[in-house]
C-alpha positions as CSV (number, residue, x, y, z in Angstrom):
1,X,9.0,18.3,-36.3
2,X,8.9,21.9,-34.4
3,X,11.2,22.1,-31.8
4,X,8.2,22.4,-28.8
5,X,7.7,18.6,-30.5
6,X,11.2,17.3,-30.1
7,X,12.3,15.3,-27.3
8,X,15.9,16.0,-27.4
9,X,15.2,19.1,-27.6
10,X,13.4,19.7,-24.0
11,X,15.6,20.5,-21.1
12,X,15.1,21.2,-17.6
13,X,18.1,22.9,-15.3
14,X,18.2,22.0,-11.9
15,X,19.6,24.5,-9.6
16,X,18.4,23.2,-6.1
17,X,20.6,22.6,-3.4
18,X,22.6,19.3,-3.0
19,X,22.6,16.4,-0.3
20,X,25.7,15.5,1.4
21,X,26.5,12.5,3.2
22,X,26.7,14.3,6.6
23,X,23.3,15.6,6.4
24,X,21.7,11.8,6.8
25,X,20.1,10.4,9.3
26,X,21.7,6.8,10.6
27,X,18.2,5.0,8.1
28,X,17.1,5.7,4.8
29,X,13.4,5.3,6.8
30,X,14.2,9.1,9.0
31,X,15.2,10.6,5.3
32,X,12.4,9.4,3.9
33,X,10.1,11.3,6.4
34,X,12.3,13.8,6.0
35,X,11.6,14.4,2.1
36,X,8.4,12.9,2.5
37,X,6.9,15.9,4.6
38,X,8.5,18.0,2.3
39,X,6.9,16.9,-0.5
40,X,3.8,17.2,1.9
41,X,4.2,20.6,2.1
42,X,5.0,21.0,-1.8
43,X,1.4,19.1,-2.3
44,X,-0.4,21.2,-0.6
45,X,1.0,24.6,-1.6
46,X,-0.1,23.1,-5.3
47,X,3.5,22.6,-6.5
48,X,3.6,18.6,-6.2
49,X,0.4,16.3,-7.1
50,X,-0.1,12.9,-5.2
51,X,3.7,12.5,-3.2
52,X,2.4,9.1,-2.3
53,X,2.3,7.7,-5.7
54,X,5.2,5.6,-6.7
55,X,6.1,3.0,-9.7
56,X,6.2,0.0,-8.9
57,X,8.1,-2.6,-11.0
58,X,7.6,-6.2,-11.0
59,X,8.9,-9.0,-12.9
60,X,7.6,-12.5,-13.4
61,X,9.6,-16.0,-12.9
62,X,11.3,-15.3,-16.4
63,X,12.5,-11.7,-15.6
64,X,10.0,-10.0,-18.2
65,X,9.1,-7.0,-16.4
66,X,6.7,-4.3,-16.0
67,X,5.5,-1.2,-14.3
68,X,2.4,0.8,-12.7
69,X,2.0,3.5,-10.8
70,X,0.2,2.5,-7.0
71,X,-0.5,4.8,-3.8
72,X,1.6,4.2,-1.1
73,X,-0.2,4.0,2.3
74,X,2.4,3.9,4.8
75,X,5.5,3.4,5.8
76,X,7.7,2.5,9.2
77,X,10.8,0.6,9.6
78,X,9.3,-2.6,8.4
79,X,9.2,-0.9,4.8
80,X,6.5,0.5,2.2
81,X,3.7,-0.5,1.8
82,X,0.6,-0.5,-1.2
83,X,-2.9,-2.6,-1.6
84,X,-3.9,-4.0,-4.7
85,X,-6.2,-6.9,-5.9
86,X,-3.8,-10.5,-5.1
87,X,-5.3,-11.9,-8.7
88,X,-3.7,-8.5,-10.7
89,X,-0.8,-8.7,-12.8
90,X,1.9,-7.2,-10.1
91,X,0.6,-9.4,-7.9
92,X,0.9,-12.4,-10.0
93,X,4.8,-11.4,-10.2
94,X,5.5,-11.1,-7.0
95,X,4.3,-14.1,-6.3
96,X,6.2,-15.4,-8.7
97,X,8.9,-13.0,-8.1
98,X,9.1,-11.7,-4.8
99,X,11.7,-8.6,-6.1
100,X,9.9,-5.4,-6.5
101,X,11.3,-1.6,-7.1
102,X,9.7,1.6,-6.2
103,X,10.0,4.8,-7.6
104,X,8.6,8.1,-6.1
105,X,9.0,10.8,-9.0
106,X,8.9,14.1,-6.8
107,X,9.8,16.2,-10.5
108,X,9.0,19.7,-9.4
109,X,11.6,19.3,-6.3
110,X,14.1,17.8,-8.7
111,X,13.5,14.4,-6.6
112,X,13.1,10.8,-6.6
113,X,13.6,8.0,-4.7
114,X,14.2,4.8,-5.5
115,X,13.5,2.1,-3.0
116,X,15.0,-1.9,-4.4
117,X,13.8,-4.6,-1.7
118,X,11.4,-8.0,-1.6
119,X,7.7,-7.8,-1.4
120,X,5.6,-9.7,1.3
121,X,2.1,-9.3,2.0
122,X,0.6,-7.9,5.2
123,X,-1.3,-9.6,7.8
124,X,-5.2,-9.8,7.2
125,X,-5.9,-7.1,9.9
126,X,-3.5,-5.0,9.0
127,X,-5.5,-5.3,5.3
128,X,-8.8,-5.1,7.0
129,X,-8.0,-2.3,8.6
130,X,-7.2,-0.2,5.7
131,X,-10.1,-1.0,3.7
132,X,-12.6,0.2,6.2
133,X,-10.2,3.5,6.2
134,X,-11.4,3.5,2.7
135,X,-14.2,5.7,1.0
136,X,-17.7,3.7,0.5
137,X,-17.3,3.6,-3.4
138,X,-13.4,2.4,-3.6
139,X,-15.1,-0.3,-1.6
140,X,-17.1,-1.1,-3.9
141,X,-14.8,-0.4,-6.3
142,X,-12.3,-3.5,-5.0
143,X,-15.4,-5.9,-5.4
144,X,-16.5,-4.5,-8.8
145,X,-12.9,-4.8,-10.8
146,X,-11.6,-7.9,-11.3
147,X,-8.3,-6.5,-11.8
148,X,-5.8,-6.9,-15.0
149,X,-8.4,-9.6,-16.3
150,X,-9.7,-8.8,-19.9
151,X,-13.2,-7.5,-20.2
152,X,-16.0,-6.5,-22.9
153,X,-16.1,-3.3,-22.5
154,X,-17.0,-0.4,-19.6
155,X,-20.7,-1.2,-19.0
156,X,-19.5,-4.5,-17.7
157,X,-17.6,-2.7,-15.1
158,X,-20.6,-0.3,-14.4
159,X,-23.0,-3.3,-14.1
160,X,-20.6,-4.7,-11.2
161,X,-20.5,-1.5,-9.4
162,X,-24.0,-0.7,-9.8
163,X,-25.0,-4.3,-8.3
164,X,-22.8,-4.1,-5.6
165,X,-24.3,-0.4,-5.0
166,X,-27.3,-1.9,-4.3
167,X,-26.5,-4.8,-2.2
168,X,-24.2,-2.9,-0.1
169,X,-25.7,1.1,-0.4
170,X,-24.1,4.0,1.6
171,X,-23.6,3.7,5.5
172,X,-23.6,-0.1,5.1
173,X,-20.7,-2.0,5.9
174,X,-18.9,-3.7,3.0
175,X,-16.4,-6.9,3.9
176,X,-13.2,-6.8,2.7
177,X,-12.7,-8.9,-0.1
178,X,-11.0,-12.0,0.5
179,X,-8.5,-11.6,-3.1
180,X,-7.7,-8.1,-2.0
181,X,-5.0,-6.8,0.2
182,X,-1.7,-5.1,0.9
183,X,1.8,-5.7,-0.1
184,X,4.8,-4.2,2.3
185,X,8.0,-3.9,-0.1
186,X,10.9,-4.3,2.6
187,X,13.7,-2.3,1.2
188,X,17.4,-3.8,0.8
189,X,18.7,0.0,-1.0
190,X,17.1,2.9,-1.0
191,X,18.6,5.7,-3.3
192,X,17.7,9.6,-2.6
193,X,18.2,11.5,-5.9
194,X,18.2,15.3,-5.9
195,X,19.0,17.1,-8.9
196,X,21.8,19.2,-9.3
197,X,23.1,22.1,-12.2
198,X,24.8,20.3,-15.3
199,X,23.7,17.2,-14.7
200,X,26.0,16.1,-11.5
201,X,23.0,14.9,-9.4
202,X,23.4,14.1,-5.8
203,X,22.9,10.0,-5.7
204,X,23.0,8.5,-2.0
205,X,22.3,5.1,-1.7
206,X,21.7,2.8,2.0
207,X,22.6,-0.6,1.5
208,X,21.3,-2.6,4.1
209,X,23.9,-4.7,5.5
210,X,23.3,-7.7,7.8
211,X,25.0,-6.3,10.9
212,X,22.2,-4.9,12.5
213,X,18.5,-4.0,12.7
214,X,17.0,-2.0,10.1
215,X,15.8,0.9,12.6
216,X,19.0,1.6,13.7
217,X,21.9,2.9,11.7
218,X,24.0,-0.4,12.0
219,X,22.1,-1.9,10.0
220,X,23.1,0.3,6.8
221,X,25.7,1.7,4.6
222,X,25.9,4.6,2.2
223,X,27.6,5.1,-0.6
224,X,27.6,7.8,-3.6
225,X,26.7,7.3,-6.8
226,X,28.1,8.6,-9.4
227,X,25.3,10.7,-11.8
């Protein structure tokens, strides 16, 4: 196996500057804007593609997990927040299993955050909402797949969307399907990883603590991890 083939063999040195405890905000919610318009800005000077994807990792009722990677589309106090179809496989599990991870893999800033908490879903308007936000052929797109469910093969897929094109064509409003909606993972930790040289990565973790209110800094902790 060449070298350029060998996974052991790839290395990537970090040399960007570390994060210290004193330069937190009182919630992991302020940092998160914080990195999150950086990465913003990283996006759109071409070094960073999609900072609002994340992985997010389910499990069912007998702990067997598994991951995908989702859009997030938005964020406040209350937590983090992604849409999906409620018959899919993640949102099977969380059903099931309301315990859900996120992982934001910012790589070219040396970057990630990882968010641990309980997923709920959002109210129906808040859902509604969103999918009118949404361009005319995701629309569709949420009616055509019948998410995670096993099909023949792509022209099924392209038969769904192609019906639905023409019942519901451009300009025309298309109702929110009743199986499809949003998820808001409220976080309980939420770790901000930078990478450092030789391997000794900044790790700060909030650990929300049940003295106070999430929005303010009473209501969390943080504490270093060791890289």
């Amino acid at each position: 196996m060449p070298p350029s083939a060998d996974p052991a063999a790839l290395r990537a040195h970090y040399g960007a500057e570390g994060l210290l405890e004193t330069q937190l905000p009182g919630t992991p919610l302020e940092q998160f804007a914080i990195w999150f318009t950086q990465a913003l800005a990283a996006a759109e000077a071409g070094a960073l593609h999609e900072p609002n994807a994340m992985v997010v990792s389910t499990a069912d009722a007998e702990g067997r997990p598994s991951s995908r990677t989702v859009l997030m589309k938005g964020y406040d106090r209350r937590g983090f927040v992604f849409f999906t179809n409620y018959e899919s496989r993640k949102a099977r599990e969380l059903t099931e299993n309301p315990h859900a991870a996120l992982l934001f893999p910012w790589h070219p800033m040396a970057r990630q955050v990882i968010v641990t908490g309980t997923a709920e879903r959002v109210g129906r308007e808040e859902t509604v909402s969103y999918f009118r936000s949404r361009p005319h052929g995701s629309q569709l797109g949420a009616w055509a797949s019948a998410q995670s469910s096993v099909i023949a093969g792509r022209d099924e897929l392209d038969r769904a969307y192609a019906d639905l094109a023409a019942r519901y064509p451009e300009g025309e409003q298309v109702p929110a399907p009743p199986h499809w909606g949003g998820f808001r993972v409220v976080p309980e930790t939420v770790e901000f990883w930078q990478g450092r040289a030789n391997r000794l990565h900044d790790r700060l973790r909030y650990v929300r603590s049940a003295a106070g209110p999430a929005d303010a800094a009473s209501g969390w902790s943080v504490e270093r991890l060791s890289p």
